[in-house]
C-alpha positions in Angstrom: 55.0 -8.8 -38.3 52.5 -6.7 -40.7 50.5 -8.2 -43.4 51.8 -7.1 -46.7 49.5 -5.6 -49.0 51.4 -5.1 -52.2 54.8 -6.8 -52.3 53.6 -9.5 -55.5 53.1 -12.8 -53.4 55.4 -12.7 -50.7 52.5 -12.5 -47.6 53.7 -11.6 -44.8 56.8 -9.2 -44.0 59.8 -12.3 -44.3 62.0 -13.0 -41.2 64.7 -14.1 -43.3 68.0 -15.8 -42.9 70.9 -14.1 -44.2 75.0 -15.0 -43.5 77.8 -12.9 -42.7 79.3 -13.3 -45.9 76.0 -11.6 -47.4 75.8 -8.8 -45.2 79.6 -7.8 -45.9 78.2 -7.6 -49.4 74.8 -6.0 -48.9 76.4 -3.5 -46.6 80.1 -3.3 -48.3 81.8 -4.1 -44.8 85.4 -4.0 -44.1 86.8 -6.0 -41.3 87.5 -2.8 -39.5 83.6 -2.3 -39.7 83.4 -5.6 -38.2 85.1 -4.7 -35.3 83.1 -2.0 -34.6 79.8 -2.0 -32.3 77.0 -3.3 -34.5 73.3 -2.8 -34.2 71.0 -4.8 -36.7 67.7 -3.8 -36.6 65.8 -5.5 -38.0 67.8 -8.8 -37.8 65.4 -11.2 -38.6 66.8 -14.9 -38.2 70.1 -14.0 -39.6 73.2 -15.8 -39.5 75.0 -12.5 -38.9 74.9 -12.0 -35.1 76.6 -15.7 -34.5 78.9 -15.3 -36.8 80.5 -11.9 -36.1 80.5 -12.8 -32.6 81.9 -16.5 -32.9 85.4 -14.1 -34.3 85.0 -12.2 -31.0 82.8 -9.5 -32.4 80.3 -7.4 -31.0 76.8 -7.3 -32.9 73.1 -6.8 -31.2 70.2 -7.7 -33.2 66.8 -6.4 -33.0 63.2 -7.2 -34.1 60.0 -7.1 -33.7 59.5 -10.8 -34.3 61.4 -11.0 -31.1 58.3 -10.0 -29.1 56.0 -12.2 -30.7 56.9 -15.8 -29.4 60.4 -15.0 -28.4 63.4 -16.1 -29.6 62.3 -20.1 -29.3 59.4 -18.9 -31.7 61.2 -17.4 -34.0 64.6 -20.1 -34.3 61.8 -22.6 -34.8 59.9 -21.2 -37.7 63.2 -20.1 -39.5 63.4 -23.3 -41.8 59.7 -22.6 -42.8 60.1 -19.1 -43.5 63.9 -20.1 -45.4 61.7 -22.2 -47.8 58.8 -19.3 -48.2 61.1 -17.0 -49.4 62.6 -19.4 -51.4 59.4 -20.4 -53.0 58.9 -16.8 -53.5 62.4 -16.7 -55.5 61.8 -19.7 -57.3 58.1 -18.8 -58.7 60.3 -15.7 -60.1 63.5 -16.4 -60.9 63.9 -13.7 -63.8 63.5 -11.4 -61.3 67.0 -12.2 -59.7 70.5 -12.2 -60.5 72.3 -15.6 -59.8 76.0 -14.5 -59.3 76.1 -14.4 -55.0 74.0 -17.5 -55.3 74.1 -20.1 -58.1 70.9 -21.2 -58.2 67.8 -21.9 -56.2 69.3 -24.5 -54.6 72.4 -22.8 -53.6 70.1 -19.8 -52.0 67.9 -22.5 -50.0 71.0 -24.2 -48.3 72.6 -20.9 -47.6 69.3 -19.6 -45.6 68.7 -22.8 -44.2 72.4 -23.0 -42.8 72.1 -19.0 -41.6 68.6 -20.4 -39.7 70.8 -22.9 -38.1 73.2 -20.2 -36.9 70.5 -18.1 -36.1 68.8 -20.9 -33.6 71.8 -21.8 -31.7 73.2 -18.5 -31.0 70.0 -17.0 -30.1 69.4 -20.1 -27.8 72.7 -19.6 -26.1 73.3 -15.9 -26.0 69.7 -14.3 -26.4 71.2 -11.3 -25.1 72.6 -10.4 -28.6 68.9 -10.5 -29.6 66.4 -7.8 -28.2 62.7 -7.0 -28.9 62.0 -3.4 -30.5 59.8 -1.9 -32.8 60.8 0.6 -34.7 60.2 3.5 -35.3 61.5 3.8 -31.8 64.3 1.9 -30.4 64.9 1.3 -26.3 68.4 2.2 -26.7 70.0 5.5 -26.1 71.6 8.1 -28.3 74.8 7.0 -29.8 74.7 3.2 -28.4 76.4 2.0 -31.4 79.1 2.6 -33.8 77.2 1.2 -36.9 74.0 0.9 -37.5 72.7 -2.0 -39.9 69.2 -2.3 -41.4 68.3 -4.4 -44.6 64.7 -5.7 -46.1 62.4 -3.5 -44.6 62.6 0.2 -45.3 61.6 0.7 -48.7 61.3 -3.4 -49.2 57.7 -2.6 -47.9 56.8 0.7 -49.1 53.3 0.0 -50.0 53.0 -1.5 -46.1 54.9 0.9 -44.2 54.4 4.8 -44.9 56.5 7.7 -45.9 56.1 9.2 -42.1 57.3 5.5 -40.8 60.5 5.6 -43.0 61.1 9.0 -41.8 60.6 8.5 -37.9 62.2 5.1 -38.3 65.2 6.2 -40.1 65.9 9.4 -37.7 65.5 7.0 -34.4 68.4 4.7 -36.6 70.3 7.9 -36.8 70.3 8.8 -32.7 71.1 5.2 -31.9 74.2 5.8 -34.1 77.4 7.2 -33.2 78.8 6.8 -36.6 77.1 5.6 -40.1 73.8 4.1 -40.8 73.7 1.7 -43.8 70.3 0.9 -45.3 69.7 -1.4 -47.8 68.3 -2.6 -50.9 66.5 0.7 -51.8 63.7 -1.2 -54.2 60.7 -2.2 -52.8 59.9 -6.1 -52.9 58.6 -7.4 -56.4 60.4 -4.4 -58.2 63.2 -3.2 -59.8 63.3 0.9 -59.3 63.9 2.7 -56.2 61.7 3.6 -53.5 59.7 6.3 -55.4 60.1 9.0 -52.7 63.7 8.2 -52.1 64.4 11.8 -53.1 62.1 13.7 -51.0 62.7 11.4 -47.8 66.7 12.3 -47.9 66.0 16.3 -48.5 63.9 16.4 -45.5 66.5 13.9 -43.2 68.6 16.6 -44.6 66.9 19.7 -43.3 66.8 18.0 -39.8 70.7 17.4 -39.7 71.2 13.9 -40.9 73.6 13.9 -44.2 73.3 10.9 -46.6 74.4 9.5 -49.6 73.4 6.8 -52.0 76.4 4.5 -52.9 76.4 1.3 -55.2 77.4 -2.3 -53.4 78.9 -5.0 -54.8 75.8 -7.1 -54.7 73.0 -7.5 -56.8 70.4 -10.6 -55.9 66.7 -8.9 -56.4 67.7 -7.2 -60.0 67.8 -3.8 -59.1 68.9 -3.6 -55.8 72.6 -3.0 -55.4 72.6 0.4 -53.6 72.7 1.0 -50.1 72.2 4.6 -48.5 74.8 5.7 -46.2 73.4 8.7 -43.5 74.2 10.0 -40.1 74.1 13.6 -38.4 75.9 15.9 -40.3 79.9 16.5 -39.0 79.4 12.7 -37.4 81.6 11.2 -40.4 
């Protein structure tokens, strides 16, 4: 993990716990998506990978976090790092919409209950969760069918570089067969888009990767209910 700089009180980068049923929203998946090969990167403590797989899916997840401790390190400090975002959420609850989660208390038990998918899973199949760093992945050119990748890029802009979202973003792309969904597209602790959003497309562009910004169904940090959609051009 990197030490965040500028993300109003957060510390360091989150290894959150998120649940299937809030990455179909973040990431506006079908259940023909979900049937596809997934690759989460980074995939945190999520819920997602047990989940998906439990229906007979096929999801990988990937992380840095994974290399520091292992899996065991991570699973165990998932409960901890539920209740640090939460107190994050809690000391700024203006700053978040309350319609996919109630209230406080609903958002705790929900990340709690994802860290309790996460730690099982991961215990008994820690073959759906590799180490990797982005921005390069150890897996080869079109290894998966969709490519999923939430809370980091642009969540961190202030901690992680324009050149990092760029390499990062293209090394997505190869690993891709199909689409790569990115969301939210606000940094941490704000409300407007990653301010060079525009520029970082135009040049994906000019190196053969089309994208498009569409709007999701989901809006829990106010602000952040868009998602950008890219691949290599003629791969859609």
């Amino acid at each position: 993990m990197t030490e965040d700089k500028g993300t109003g009180g957060i510390g360091e980068i989150l290894v959150s716990s998120r649940s299937l049923d809030e990455y179909r929203a973040m990431f506006s998946l079908t259940d023909a998506d979900l049937r596809r090969r997934i690759l989460d990167c980074p995939g945190g403590a999520a819920g997602f990978v047990a989940e998906v797989c439990r229906d007979g899916g096929d999801v990988t997840a990937c992380d840095i976090a994974y290399l520091a401790g292992g899996l065991a390190r991570v699973a165990a400090d998932a409960v901890a790092e539920a209740e640090r975002g939460n107190r994050f959420v809690r000391e700024r609850v203006e700053s978040f919409r309350w319609s996919f989660f109630t209230d406080p208390d609903d958002h705790l038990r929900a990340r709690c209950r994802s860290a309790a998918d996460f730690a099982v899973h991961s215990a008994a199949v820690p073959d759906r969760y590799l180490p990797a760093r982005l921005p390069v992945l150890p897996f080869a050119d079109n290894s998966f069918d969709l490519v999923l990748s939430s809370h980091l890029l642009f969540s961190y802009a202030e901690d992680l570089d324009y050149d990092f979202h760029l390499a990062a973003i293209t090394d997505l792309v190869r690993v891709a067969a199909g689409e790569v969904r990115l969301f939210p597209l606000v940094p941490v602790g704000s409300s407007v888009r990653y301010e060079r959003l525009e520029q970082l497309l135009g040049e994906l562009g000019e190196a053969g990767i089309e994208s498009r910004i569409l709007a999701v169904d989901y809006e829990f940090q106010v602000g952040a209910n868009e998602m950008v959609v890219c691949g290599r051009a003629g791969s859609r």
